[in-house]
LONULO-427654 format. One record per atom (N, C-alpha, C): residue number from 1; residue in three letters; atom name; x, y negated, z. Coordinates in steps of 0.1 Angstrom, whole numbers, plus 5000, padded with zeros to 4 digits. Layout:
# residues N
pt seq=NUM type=ALA atom=CA x=X y=Y z=Z
...
END
This chain:
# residues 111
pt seq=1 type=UNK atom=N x=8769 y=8715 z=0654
pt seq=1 type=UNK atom=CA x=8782 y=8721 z=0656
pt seq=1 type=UNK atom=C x=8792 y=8715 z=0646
pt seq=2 type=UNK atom=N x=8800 y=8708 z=0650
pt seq=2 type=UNK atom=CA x=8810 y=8703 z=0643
pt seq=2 type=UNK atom=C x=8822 y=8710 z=0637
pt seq=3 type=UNK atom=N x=8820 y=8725 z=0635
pt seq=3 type=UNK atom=CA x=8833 y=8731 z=0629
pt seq=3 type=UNK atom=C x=8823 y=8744 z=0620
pt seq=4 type=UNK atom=N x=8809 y=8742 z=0621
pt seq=4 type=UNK atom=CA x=8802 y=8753 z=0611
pt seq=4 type=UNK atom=C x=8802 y=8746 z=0597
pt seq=5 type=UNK atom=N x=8807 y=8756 z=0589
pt seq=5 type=UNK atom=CA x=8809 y=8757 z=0574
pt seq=5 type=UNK atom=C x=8794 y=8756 z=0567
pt seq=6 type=UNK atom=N x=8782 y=8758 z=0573
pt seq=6 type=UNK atom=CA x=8774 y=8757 z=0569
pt seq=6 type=UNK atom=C x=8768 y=8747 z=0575
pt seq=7 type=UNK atom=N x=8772 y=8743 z=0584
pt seq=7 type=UNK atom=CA x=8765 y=8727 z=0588
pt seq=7 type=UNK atom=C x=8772 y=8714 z=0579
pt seq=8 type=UNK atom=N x=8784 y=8716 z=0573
pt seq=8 type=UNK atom=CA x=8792 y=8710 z=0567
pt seq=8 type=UNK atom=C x=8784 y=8709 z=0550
pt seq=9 type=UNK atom=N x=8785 y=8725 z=0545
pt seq=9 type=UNK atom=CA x=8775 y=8722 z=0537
pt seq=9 type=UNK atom=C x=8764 y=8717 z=0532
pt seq=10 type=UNK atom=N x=8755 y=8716 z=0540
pt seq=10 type=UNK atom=CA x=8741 y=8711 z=0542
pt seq=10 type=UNK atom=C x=8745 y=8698 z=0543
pt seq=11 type=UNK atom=N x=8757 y=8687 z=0549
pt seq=11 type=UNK atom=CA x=8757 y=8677 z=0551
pt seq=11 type=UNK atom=C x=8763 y=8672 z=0539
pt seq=12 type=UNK atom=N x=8764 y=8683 z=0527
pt seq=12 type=UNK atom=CA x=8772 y=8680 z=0517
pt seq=12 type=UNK atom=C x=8789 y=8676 z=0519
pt seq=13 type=UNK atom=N x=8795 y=8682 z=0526
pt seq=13 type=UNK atom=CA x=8811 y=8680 z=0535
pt seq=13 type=UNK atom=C x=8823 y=8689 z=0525
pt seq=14 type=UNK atom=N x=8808 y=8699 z=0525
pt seq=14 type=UNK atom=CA x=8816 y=8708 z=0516
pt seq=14 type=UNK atom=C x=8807 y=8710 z=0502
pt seq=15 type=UNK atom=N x=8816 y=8709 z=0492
pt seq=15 type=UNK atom=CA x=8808 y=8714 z=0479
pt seq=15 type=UNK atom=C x=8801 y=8730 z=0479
pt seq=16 type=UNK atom=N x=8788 y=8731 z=0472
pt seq=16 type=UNK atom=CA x=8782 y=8743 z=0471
pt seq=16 type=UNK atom=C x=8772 y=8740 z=0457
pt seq=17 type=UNK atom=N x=8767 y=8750 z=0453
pt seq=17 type=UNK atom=CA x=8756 y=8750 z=0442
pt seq=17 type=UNK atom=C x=8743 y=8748 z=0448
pt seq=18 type=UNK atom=N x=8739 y=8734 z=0450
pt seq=18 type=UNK atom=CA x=8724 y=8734 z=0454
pt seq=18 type=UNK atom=C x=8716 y=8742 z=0448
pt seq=19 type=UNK atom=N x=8708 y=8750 z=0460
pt seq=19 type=UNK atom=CA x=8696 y=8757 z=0445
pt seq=19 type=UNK atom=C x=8682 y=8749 z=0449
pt seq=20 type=UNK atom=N x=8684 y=8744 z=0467
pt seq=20 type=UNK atom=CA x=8668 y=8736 z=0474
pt seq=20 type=UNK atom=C x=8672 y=8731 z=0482
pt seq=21 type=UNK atom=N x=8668 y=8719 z=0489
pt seq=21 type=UNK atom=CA x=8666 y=8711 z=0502
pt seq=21 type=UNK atom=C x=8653 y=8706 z=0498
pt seq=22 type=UNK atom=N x=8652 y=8704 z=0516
pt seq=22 type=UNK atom=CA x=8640 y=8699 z=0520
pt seq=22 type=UNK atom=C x=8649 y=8691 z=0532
pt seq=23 type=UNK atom=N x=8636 y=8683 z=0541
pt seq=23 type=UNK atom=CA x=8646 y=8676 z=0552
pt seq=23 type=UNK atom=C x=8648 y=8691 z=0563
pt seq=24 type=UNK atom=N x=8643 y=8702 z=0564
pt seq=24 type=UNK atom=CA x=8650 y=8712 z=0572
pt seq=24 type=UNK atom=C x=8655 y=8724 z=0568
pt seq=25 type=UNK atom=N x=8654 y=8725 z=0549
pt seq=25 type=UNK atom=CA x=8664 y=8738 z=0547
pt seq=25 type=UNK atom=C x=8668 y=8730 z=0534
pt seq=26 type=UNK atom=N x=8685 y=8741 z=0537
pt seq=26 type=UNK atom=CA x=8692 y=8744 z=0522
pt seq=26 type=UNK atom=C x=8695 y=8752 z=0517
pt seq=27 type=UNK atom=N x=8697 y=8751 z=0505
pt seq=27 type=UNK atom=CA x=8697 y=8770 z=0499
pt seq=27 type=UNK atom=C x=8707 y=8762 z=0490
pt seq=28 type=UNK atom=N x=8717 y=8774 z=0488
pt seq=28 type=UNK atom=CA x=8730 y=8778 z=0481
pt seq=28 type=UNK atom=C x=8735 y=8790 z=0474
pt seq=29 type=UNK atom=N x=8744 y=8795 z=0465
pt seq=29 type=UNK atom=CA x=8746 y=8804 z=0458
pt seq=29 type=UNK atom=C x=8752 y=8807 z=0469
pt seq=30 type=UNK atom=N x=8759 y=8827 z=0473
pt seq=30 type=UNK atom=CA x=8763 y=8827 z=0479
pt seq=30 type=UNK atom=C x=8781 y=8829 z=0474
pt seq=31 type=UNK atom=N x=8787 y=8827 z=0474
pt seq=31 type=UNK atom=CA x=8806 y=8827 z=0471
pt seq=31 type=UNK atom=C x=8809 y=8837 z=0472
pt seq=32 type=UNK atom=N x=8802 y=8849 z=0474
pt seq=32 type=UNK atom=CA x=8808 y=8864 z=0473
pt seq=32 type=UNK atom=C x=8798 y=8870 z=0470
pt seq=33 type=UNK atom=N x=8787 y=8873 z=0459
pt seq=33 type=UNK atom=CA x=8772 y=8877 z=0458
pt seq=33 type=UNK atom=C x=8774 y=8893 z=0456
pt seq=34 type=UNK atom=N x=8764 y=8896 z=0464
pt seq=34 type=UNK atom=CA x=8757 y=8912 z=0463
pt seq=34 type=UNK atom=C x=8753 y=8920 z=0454
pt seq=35 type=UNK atom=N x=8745 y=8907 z=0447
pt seq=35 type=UNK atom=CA x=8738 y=8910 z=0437
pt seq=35 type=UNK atom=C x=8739 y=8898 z=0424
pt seq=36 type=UNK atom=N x=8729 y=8902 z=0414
pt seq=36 type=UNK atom=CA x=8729 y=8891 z=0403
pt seq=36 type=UNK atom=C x=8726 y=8881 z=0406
pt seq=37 type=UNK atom=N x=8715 y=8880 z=0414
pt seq=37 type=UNK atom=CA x=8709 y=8868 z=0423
pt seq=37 type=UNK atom=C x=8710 y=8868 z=0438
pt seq=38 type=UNK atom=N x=8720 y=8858 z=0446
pt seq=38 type=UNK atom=CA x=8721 y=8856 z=0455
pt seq=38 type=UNK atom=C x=8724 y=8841 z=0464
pt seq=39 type=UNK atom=N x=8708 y=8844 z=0467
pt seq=39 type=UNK atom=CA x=8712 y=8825 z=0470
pt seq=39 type=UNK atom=C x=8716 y=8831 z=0492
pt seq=40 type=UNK atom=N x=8717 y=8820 z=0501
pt seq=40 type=UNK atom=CA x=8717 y=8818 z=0510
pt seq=40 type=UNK atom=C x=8703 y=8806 z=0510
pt seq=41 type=UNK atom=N x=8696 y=8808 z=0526
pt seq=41 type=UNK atom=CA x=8691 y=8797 z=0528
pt seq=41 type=UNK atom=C x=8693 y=8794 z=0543
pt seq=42 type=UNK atom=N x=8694 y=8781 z=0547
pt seq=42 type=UNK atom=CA x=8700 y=8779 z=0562
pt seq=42 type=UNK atom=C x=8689 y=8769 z=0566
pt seq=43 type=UNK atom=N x=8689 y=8767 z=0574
pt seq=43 type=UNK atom=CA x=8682 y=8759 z=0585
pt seq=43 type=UNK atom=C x=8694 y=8744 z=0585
pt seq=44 type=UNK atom=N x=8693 y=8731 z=0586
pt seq=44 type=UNK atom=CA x=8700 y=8722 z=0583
pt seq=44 type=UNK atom=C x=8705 y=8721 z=0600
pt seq=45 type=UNK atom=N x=8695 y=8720 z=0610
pt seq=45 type=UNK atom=CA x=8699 y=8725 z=0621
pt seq=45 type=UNK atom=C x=8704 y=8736 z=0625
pt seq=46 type=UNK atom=N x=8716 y=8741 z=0637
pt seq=46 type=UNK atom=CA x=8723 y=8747 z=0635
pt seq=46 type=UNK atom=C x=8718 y=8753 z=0643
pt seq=47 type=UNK atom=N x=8714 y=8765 z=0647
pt seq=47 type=UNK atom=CA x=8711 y=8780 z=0653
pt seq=47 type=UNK atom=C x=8725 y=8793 z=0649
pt seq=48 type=UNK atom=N x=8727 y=8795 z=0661
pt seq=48 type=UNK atom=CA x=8741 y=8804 z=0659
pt seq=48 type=UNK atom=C x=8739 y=8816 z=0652
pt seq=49 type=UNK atom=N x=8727 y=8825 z=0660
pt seq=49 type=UNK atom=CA x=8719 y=8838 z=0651
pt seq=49 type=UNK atom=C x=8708 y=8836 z=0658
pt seq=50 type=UNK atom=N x=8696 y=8852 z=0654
pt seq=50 type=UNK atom=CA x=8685 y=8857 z=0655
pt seq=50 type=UNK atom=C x=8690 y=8854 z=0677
pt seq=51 type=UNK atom=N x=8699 y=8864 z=0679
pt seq=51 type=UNK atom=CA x=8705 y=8867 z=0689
pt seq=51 type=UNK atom=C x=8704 y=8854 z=0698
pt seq=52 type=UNK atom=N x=8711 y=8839 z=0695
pt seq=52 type=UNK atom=CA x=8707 y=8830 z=0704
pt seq=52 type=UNK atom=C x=8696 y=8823 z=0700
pt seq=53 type=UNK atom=N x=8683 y=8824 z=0693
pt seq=53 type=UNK atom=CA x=8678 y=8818 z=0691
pt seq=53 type=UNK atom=C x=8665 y=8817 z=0705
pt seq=54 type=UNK atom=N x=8663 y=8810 z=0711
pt seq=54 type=UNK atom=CA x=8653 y=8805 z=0724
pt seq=54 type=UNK atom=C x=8636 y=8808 z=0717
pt seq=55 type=UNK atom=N x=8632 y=8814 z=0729
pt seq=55 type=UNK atom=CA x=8614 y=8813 z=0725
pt seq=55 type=UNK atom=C x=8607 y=8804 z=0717
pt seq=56 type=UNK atom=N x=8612 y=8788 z=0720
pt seq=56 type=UNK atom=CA x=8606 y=8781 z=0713
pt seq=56 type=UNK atom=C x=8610 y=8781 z=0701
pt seq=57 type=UNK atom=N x=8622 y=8787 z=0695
pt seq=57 type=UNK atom=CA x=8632 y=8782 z=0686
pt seq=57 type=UNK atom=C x=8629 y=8794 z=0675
pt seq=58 type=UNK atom=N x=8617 y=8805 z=0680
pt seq=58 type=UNK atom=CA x=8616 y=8817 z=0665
pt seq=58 type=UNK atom=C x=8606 y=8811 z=0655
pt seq=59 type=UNK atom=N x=8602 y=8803 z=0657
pt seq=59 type=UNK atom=CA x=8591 y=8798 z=0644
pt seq=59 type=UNK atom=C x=8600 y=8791 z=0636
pt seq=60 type=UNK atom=N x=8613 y=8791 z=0636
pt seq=60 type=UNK atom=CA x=8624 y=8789 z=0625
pt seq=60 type=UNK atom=C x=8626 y=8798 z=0616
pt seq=61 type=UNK atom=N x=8619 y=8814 z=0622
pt seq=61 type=UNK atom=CA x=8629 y=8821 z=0615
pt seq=61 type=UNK atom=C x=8613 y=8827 z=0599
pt seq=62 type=UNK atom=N x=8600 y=8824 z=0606
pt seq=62 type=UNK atom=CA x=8591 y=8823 z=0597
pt seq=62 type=UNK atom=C x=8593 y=8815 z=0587
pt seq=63 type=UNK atom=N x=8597 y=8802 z=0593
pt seq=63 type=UNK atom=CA x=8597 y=8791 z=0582
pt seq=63 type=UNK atom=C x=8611 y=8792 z=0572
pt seq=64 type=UNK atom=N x=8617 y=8802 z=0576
pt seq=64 type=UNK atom=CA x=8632 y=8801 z=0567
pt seq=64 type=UNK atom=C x=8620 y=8809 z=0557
pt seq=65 type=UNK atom=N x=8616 y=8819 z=0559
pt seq=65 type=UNK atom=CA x=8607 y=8831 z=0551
pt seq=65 type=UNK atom=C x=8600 y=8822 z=0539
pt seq=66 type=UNK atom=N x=8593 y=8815 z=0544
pt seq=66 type=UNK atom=CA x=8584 y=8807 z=0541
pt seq=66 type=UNK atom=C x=8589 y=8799 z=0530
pt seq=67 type=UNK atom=N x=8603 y=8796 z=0535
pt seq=67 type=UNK atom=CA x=8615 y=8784 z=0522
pt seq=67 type=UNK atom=C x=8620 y=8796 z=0513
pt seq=68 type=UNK atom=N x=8621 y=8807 z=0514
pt seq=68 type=UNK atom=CA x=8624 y=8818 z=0506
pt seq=68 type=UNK atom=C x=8617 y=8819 z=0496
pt seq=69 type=UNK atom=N x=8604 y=8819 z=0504
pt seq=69 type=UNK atom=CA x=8593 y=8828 z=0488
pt seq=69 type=UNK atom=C x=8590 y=8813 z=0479
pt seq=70 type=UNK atom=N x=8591 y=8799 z=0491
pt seq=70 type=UNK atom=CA x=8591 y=8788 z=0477
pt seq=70 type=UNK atom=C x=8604 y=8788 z=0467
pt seq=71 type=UNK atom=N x=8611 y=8789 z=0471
pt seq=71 type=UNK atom=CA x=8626 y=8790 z=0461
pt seq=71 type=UNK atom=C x=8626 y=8803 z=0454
pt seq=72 type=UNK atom=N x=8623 y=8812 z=0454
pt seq=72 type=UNK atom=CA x=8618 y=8823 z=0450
pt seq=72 type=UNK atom=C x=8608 y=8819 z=0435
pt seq=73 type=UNK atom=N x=8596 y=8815 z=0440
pt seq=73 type=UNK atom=CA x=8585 y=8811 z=0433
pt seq=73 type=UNK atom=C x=8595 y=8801 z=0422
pt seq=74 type=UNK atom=N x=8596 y=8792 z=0426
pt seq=74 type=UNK atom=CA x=8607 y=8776 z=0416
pt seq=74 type=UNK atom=C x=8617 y=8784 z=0413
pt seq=75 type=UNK atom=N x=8625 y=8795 z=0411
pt seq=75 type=UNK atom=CA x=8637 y=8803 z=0406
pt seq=75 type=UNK atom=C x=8629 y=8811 z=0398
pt seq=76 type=UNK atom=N x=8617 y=8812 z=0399
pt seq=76 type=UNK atom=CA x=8609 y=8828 z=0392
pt seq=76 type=UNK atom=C x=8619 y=8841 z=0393
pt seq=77 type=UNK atom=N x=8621 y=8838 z=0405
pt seq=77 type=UNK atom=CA x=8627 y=8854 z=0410
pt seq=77 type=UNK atom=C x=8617 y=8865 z=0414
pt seq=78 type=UNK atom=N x=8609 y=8869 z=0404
pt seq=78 type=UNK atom=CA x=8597 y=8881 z=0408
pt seq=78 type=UNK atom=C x=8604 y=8897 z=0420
pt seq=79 type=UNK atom=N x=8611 y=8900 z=0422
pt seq=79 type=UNK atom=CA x=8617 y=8910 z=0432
pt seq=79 type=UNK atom=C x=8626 y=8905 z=0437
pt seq=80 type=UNK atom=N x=8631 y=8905 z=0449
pt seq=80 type=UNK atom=CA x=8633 y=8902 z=0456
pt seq=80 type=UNK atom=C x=8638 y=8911 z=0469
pt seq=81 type=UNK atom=N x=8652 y=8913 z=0477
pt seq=81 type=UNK atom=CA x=8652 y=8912 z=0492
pt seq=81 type=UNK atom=C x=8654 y=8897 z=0501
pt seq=82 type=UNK atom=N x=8649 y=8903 z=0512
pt seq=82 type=UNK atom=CA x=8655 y=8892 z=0523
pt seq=82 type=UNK atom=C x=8663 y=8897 z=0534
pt seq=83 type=UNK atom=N x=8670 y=8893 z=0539
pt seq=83 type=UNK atom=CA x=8681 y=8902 z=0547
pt seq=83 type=UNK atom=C x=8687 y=8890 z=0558
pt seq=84 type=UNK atom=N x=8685 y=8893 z=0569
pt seq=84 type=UNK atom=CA x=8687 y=8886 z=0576
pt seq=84 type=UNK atom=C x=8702 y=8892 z=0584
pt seq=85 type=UNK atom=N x=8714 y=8890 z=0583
pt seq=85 type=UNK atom=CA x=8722 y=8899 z=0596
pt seq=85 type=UNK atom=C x=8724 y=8888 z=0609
pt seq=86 type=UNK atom=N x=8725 y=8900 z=0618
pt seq=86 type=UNK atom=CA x=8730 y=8893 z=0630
pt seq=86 type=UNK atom=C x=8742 y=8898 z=0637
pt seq=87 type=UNK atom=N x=8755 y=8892 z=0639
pt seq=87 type=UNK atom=CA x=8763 y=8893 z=0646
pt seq=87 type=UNK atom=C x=8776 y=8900 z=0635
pt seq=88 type=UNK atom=N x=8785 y=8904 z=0639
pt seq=88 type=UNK atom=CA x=8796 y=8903 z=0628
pt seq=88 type=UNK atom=C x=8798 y=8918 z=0626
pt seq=89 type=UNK atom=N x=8793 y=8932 z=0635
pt seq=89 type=UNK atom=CA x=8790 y=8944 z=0628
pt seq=89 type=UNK atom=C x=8782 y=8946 z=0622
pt seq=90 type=UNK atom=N x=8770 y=8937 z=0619
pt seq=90 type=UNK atom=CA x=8761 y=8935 z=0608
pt seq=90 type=UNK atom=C x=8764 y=8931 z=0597
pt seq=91 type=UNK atom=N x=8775 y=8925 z=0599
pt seq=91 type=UNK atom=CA x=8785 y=8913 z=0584
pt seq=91 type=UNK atom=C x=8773 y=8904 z=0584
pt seq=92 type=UNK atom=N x=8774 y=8901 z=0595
pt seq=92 type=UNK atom=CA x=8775 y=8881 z=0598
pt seq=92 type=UNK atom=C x=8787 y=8881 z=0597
pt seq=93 type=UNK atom=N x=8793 y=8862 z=0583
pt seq=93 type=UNK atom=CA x=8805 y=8862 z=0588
pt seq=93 type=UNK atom=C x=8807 y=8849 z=0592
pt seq=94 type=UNK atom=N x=8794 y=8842 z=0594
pt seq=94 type=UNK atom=CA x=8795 y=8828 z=0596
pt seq=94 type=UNK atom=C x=8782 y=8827 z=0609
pt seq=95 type=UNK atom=N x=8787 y=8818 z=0617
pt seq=95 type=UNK atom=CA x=8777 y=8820 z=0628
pt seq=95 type=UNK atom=C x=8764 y=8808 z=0629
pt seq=96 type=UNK atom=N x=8760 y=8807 z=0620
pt seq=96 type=UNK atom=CA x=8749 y=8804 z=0618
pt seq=96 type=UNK atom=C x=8737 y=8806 z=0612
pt seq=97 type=UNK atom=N x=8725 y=8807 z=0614
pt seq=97 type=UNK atom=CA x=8713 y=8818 z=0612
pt seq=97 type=UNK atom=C x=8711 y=8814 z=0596
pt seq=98 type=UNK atom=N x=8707 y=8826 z=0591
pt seq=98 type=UNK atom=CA x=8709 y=8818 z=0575
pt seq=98 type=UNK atom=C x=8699 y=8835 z=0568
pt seq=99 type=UNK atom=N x=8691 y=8833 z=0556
pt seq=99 type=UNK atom=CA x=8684 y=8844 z=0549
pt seq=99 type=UNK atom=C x=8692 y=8845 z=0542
pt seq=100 type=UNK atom=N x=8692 y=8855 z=0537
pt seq=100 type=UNK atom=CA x=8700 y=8860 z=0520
pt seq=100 type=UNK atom=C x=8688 y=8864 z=0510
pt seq=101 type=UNK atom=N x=8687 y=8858 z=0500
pt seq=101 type=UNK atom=CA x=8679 y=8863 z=0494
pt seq=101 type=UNK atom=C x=8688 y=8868 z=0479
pt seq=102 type=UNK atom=N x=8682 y=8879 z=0476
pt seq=102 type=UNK atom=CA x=8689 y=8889 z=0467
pt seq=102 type=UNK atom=C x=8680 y=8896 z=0455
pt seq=103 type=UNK atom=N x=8688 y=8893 z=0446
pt seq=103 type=UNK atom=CA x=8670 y=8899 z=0431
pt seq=103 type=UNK atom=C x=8676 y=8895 z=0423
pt seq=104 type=UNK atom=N x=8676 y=8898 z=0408
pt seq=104 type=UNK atom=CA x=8678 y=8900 z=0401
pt seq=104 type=UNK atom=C x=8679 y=8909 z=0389
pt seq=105 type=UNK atom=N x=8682 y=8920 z=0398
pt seq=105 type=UNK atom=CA x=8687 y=8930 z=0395
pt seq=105 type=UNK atom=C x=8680 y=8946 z=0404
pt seq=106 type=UNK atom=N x=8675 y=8958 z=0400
pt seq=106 type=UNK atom=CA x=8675 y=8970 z=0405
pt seq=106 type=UNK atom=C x=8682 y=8970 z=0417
pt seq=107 type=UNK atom=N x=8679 y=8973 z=0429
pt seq=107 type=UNK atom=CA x=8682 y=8973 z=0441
pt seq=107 type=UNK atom=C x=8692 y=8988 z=0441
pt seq=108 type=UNK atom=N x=8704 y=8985 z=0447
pt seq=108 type=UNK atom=CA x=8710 y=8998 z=0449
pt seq=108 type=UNK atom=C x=8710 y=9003 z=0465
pt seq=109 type=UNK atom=N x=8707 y=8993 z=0472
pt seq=109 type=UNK atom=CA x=8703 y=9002 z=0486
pt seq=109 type=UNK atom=C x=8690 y=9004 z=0490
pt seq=110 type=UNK atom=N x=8683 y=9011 z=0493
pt seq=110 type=UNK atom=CA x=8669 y=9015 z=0492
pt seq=110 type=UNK atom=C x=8662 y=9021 z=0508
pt seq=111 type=UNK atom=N x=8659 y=9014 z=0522
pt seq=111 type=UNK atom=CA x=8661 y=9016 z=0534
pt seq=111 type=UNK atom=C x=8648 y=9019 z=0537
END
């Protein structure tokens, strides 16, 4: 997708704080954080959300998991959420499938 801010990213178009790449994820600070620790991780392919993602296309959403707990582990971020939204009443505000990962700090929402 040629007008996603996070496909731009990933191709380095736009500046961000690398925190990981690999040749299929990137992870970034996020520009408005939640918490103390808030990285983003995205898929360098572009998947719009959970919502359009095709049958063949969910073993992306393990392997984002998977890129979390290694950036996680290489950050020594011992607690941790992962937070996936979907769609823009969830506060998705960019339409591309992406993890949040959040820690740092005592969690103030508790679900």
């Amino acid at each position: 997708m040629n007008d996603c801010i996070f496909c731009k990213i990933a191709k380095s178009e736009i500046p961000s704080t690398k925190r990981y790449e690999d040749k299929d994820f990137f992870a970034f600070d996020d520009i408005n954080p939640k918490a103390k620790i808030h990285l983003l991780v995205i898929p360098k392919k572009h998947f719009g959300s959970i919502s359009t993602l095709e049958n063949d296309d969910f073993a992306i959403v393990g392997d984002l998991i998977k890129t979390a707990k290694t950036i996680a582990d290489k950050e020594g971020i011992e607690s941790f959420r992962l937070v996936f939204n979907n769609g823009s009443d969830a506060g998705m505000q960019v339409e591309h499938l992406h993890l949040h990962i959040m820690g740092g700090e005592k969690s103030k929402h508790i679900y």
